[in-house]
C-alpha positions as CSV (number, residue, x, y, z in Angstrom):
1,X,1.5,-14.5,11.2
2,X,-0.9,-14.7,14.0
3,X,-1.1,-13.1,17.5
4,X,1.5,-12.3,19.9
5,X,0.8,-13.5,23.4
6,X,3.7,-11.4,24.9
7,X,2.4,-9.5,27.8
8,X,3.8,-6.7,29.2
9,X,5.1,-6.8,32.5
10,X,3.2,-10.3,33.1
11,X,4.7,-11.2,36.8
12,X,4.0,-7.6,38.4
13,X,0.2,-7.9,36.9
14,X,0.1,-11.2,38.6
15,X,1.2,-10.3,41.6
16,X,-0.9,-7.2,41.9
17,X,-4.2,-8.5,40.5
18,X,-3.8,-10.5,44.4
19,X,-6.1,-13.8,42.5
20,X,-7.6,-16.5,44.1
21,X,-9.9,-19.2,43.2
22,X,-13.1,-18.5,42.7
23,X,-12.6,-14.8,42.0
24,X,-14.9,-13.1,39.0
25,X,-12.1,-11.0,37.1
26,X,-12.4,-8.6,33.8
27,X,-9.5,-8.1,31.4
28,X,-11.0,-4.7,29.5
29,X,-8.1,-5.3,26.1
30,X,-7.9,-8.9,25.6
31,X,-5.0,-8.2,22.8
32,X,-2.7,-11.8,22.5
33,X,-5.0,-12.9,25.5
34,X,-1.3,-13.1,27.4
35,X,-2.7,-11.7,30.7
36,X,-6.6,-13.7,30.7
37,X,-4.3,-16.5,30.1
38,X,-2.6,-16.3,33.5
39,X,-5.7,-14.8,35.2
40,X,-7.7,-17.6,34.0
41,X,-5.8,-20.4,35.4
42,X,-5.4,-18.6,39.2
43,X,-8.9,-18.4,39.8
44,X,-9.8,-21.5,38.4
45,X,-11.7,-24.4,39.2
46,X,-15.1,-22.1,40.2
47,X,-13.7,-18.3,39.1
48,X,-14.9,-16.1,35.8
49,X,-13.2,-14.3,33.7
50,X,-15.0,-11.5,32.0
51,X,-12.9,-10.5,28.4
52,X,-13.5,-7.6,26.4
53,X,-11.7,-6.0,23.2
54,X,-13.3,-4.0,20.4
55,X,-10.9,-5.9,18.2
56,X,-13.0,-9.1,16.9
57,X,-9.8,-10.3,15.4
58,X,-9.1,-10.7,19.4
59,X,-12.2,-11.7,20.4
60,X,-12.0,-14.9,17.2
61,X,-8.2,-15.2,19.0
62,X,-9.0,-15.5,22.6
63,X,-11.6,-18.4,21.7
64,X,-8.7,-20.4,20.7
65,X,-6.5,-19.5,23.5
66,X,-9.0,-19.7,25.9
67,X,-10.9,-22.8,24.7
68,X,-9.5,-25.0,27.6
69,X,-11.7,-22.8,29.8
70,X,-14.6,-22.4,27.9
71,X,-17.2,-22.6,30.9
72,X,-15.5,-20.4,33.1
73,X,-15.3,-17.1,30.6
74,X,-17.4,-14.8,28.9
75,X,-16.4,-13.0,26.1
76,X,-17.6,-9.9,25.0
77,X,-16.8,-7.7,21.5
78,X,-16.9,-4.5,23.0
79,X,-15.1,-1.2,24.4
80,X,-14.2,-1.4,28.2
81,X,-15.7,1.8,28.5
82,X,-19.5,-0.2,28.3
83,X,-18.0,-2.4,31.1
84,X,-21.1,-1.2,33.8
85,X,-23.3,-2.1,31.1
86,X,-21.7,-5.6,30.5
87,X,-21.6,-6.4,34.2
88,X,-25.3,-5.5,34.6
89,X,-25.7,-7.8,31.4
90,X,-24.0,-10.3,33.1
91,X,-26.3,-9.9,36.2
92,X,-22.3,-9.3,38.0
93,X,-22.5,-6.8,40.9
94,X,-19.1,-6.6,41.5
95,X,-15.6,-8.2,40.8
96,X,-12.4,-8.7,42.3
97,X,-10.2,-7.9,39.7
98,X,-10.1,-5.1,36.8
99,X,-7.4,-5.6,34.6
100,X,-6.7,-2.6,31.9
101,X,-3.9,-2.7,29.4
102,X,-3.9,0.2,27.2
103,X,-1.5,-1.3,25.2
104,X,-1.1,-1.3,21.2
105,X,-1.8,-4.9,19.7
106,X,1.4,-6.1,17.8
107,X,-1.2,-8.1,15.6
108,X,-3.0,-4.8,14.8
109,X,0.6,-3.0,13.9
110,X,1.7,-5.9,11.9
111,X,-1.5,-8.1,10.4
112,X,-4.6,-5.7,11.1
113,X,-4.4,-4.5,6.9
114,X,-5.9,-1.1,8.8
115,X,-2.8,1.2,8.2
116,X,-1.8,1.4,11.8
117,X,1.8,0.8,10.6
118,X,3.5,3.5,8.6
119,X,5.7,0.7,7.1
120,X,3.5,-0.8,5.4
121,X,1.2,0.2,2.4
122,X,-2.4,0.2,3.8
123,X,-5.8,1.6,3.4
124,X,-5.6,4.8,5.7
125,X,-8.3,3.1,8.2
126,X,-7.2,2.5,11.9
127,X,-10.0,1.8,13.4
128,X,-9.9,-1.0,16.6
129,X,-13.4,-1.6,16.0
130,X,-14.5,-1.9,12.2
131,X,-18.2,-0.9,13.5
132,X,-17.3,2.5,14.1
133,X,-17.5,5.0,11.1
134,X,-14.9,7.5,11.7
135,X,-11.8,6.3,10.1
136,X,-8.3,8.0,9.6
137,X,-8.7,9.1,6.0
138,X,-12.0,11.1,7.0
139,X,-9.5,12.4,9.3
140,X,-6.7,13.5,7.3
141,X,-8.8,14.2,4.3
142,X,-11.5,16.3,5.7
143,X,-10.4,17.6,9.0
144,X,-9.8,21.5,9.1
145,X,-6.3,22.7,9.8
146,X,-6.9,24.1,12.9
147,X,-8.6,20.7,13.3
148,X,-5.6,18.6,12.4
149,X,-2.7,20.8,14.2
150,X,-4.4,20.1,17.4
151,X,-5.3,16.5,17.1
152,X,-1.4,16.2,16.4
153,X,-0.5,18.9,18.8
154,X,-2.6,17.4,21.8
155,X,-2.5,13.6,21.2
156,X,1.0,13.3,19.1
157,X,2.4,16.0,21.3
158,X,4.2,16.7,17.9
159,X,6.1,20.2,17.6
160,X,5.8,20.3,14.0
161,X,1.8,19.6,14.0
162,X,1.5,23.0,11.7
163,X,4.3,22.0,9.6
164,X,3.2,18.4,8.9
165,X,-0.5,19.6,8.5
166,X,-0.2,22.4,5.9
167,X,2.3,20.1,3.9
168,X,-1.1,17.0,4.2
169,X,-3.6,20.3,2.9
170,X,-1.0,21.2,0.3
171,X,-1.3,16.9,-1.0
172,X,-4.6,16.3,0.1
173,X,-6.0,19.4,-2.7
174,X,-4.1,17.2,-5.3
175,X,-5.9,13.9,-5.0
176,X,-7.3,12.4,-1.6
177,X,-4.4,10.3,1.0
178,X,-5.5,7.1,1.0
179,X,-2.7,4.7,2.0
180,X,-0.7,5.0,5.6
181,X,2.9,4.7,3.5
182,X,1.8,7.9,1.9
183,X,0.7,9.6,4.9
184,X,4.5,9.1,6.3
185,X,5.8,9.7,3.3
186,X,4.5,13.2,3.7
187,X,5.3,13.3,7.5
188,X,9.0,13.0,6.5
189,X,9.4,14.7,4.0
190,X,8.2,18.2,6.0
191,X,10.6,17.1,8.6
192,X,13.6,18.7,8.9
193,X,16.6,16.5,7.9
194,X,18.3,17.6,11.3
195,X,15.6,17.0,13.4
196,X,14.8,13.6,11.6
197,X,18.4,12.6,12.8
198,X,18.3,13.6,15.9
199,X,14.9,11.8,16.8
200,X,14.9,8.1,18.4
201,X,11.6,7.5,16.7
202,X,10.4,7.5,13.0
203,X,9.3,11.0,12.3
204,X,5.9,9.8,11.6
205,X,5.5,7.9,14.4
206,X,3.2,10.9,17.3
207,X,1.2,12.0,14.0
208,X,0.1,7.8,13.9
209,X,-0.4,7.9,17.5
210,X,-2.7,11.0,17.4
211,X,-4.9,10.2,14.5
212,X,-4.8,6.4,16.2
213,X,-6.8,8.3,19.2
214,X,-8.9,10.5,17.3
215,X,-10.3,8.1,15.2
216,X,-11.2,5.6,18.4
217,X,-12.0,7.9,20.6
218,X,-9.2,6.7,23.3
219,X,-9.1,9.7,25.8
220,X,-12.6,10.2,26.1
221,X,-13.3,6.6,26.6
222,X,-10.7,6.0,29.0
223,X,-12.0,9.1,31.0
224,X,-15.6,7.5,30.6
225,X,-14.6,4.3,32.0
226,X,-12.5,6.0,35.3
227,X,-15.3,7.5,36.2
228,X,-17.2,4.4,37.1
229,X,-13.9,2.6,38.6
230,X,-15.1,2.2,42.6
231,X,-19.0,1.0,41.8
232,X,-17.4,-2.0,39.5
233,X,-15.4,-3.3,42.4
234,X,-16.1,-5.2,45.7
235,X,-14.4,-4.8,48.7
236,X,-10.5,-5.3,48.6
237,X,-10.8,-5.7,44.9
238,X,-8.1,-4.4,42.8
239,X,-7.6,-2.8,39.2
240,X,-4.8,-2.9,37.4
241,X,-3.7,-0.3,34.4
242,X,-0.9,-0.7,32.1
243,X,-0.4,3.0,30.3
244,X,1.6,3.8,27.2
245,X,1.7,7.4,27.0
246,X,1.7,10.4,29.0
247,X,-1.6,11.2,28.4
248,X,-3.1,8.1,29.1
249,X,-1.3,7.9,32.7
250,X,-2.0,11.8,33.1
251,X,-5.9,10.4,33.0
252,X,-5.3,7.1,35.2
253,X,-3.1,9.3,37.7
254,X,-5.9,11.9,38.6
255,X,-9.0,10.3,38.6
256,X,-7.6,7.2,41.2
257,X,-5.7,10.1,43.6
258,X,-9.2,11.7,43.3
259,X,-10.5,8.8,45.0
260,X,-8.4,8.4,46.9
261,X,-8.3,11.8,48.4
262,X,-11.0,14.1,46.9
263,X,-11.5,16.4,49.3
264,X,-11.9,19.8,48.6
265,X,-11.9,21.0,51.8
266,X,-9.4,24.2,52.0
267,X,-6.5,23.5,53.5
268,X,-6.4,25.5,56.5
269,X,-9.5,23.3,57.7
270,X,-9.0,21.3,60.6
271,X,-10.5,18.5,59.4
272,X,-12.8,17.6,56.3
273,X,-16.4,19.1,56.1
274,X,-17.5,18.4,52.1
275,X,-18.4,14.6,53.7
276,X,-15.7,13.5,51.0
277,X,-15.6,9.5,51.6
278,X,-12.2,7.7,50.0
279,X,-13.2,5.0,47.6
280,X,-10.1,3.5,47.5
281,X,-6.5,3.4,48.3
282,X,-3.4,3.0,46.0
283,X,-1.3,0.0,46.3
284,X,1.9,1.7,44.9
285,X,2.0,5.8,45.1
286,X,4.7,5.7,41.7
287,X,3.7,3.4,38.6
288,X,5.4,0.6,38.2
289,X,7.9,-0.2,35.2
290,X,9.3,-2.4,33.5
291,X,12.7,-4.1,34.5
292,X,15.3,-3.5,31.9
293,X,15.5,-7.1,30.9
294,X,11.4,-6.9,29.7
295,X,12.4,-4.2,27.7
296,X,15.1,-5.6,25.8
297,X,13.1,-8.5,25.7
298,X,10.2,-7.0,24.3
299,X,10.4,-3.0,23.2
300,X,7.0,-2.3,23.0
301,X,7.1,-2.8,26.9
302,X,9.0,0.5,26.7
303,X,7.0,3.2,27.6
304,X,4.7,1.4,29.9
305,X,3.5,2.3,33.2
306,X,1.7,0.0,35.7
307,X,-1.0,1.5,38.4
308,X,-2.7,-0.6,41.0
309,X,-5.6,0.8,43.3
310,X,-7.6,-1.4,45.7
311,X,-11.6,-0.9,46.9
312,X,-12.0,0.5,50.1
């Protein structure tokens, strides 16, 4: 099987990115290259398209997809959070459009042989980028307790992290966990047959997630690249962010309303004296979901959320 090019919530991306030809655009997670696709081909016959992943399975994938429009993109095996130092690279001052999906790959759940999926029998891996050297079996076969029942507590938001992590110490003093079935395997059999009933999602599905964004860092990198959000963009220029989880919209949420309005003026003061300057303005005050249709369609459109911000 090869990649999936279903993007989530493809129209309301469209219509918010707010292309036009000649525009220099960035898709930070190429994934199925769904979204460059139809980026590509609005800002066509003079624009750019900058496209990152630390994938290189998607980087090897988008060169295929993208072939067509070879000398209008750039392609760059990376992690959006180096995107200043790829735009300097690129000798780009600014662009018009930041697109951001923080999206799991269905490639990498299904073909990535990294034990992202706990269906399937895989080394215990799950690194995005192969590069790196922290993978999920240092994780789960090294990590303290204390260290594990946060990861899952925090990232997972998993109510049995203390449960699920004394039961991995308990197997882990037996011989090391090596394989992503046997990690589940573990996960559900410390969970109660009650509450394994009454969940929607495979028991071992918010352990996955949390060792998933230990391992690559997500949080931290997301939070890296926010930062930097107004000084990538020109005037009227507009990012885009597609978020999964609470977490990852908790992050997106509060770093664009603190540019928006980041004064910390106290409130009883007639007007603002910190000099605060807004950096940009948000297009839609709630995220955007998707319709109903998209979901049943494709489920891993689910939990999204879609943000859209524009340089002031």
């Amino acid at each position: 099987m090869g990649f999936e090019h279903t993007s989530v919530m493809p129209k309301e991306v469209h219509a918010y990115q707010n292309l036009k030809p000649g525009d220099i655009c960035v898709d930070c997670t190429l994934g199925g290259s769904g979204h460059a696709l139809s980026t590509i081909k609005a800002i066509l016959p003079h624009g750019m398209l900058i496209g990152i992943d630390q994938d290189m399975d998607a980087i090897v994938n988008a060169q295929k997809i993208l072939s067509p429009f070879e000398q209008n993109i750039k392609l760059c095996h990376s992690n959006f959070a180096n995107l200043p130092d790829i735009l300097q690279t690129n000798n780009v001052k600014g662009v018009n459009s930041i697109l951001l999906d923080l999206g799991f790959s269905f490639n990498q759940l299904v073909n990535g042989r990294r034990g992202f999926s706990f269906n399937k029998n895989e080394p215990l891996d799950m690194r995005m980028d192969i590069r790196t050297p922290l993978t999920a079996s240092h994780v789960v076969n090294t990590y303290t307790e204390k260290n594990l029942v946060d990861i899952f507590f925090k990232f997972g938001e998993e109510k049995l992290s203390r449960k699920i992590t004394r039961a991995i110490l308990r197997k882990r003093a037996e011989a090391p966990i090596e394989t992503s079935k046997e990690l589940a395997q573990i996960i559900v059999d410390a969970t109660p047959a009650k509450q394994a009933f009454k969940q929607k999602i495979h028991p071992a599905t918010r352990v996955f997630q949390a060792l998933r964004i230990e391992v690559n860092q997500e949080l931290s990198q997301l939070e890296t690249f926010m930062k930097e959000i107004p000084s990538m963009l020109v005037k009227g220029g507009r990012i885009c962010i597609i978020s999964f989880h609470s977490l990852e919209d908790r992050i997106v949420k509060h770093s664009l309303k603190k540019f928006e309005n980041g004064c910390t003026c106290p409130r009883e003061f007639p007007r603002c004296m910190c000099g605060f300057v807004p950096k940009i303005k948000l297009i839609s005050k709630k995220p955007l979901l998707p319709t109903q249709a998209e979901i049943d369609a494709n489920p891993m459109a689910r939990s999204s959320k879609l943000r859209v911000a524009e340089r002031i």
